[in-house]
C-alpha positions as CSV (number, residue, x, y, z in Angstrom):
1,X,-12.1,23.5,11.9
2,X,-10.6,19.9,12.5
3,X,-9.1,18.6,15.8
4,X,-4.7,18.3,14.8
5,X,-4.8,15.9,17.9
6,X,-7.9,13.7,16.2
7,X,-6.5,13.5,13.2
8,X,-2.9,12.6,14.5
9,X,-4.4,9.9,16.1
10,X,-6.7,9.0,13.2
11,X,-3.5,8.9,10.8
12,X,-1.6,7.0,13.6
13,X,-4.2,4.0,14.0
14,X,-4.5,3.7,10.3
15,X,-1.2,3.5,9.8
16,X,-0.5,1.1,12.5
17,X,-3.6,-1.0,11.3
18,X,-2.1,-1.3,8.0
19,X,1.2,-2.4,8.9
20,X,-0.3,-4.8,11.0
21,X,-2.6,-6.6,8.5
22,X,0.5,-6.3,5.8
23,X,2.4,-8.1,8.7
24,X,-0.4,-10.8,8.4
25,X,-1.0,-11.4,5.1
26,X,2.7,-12.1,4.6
27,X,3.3,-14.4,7.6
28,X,0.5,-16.2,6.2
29,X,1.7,-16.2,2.6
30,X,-1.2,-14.7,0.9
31,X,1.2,-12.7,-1.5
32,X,3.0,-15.8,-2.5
33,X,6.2,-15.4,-3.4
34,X,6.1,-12.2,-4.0
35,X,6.7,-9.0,-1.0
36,X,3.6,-6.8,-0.9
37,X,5.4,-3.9,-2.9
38,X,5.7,-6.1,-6.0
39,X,2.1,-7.5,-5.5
40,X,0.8,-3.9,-4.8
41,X,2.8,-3.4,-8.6
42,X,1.8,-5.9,-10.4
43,X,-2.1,-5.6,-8.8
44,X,-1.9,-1.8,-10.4
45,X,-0.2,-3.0,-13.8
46,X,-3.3,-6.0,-14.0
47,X,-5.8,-3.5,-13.4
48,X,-4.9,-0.9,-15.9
49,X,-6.5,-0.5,-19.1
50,X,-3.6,0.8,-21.5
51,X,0.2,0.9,-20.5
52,X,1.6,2.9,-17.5
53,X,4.5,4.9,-16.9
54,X,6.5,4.6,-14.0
55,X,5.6,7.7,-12.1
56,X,1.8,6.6,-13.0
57,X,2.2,3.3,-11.4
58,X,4.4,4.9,-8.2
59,X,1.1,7.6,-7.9
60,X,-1.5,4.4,-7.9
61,X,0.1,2.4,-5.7
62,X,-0.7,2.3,-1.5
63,X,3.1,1.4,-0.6
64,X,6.0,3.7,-0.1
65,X,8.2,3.6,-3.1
66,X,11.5,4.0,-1.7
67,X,12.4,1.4,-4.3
């Protein structure tokens, strides 16, 4: 059986690392002009084969979709 606490921590470090490195690549201009969520967009719309639907392109990409 898995370890809550290990995982808890697991989640938390990813997490954190992820904000972090988002953090960087923006300070550092790598998207652009453009904020991650609409590079994270248009990266899943590019690497699509036929047309998406909304709800398929909120399900592929890694950012929250608040908006």
């Amino acid at each position: 059986m898995s370890n809550p606490r290990a995982a808890t921590a697991a989640w938390r470090e990813l997490f954190a690392t992820q904000s972090q490195l988002l953090r960087q690549f923006e300070a550092a201009g790598d998207f652009g002009e453009l904020s991650a969520r609409e590079y994270d967009v248009l990266l899943v719309l590019s690497e699509a084969e036929e047309g998406l639907r909304l709800g398929e392109v909120a399900a592929r990409t890694f950012l929250p979709q608040p908006s």
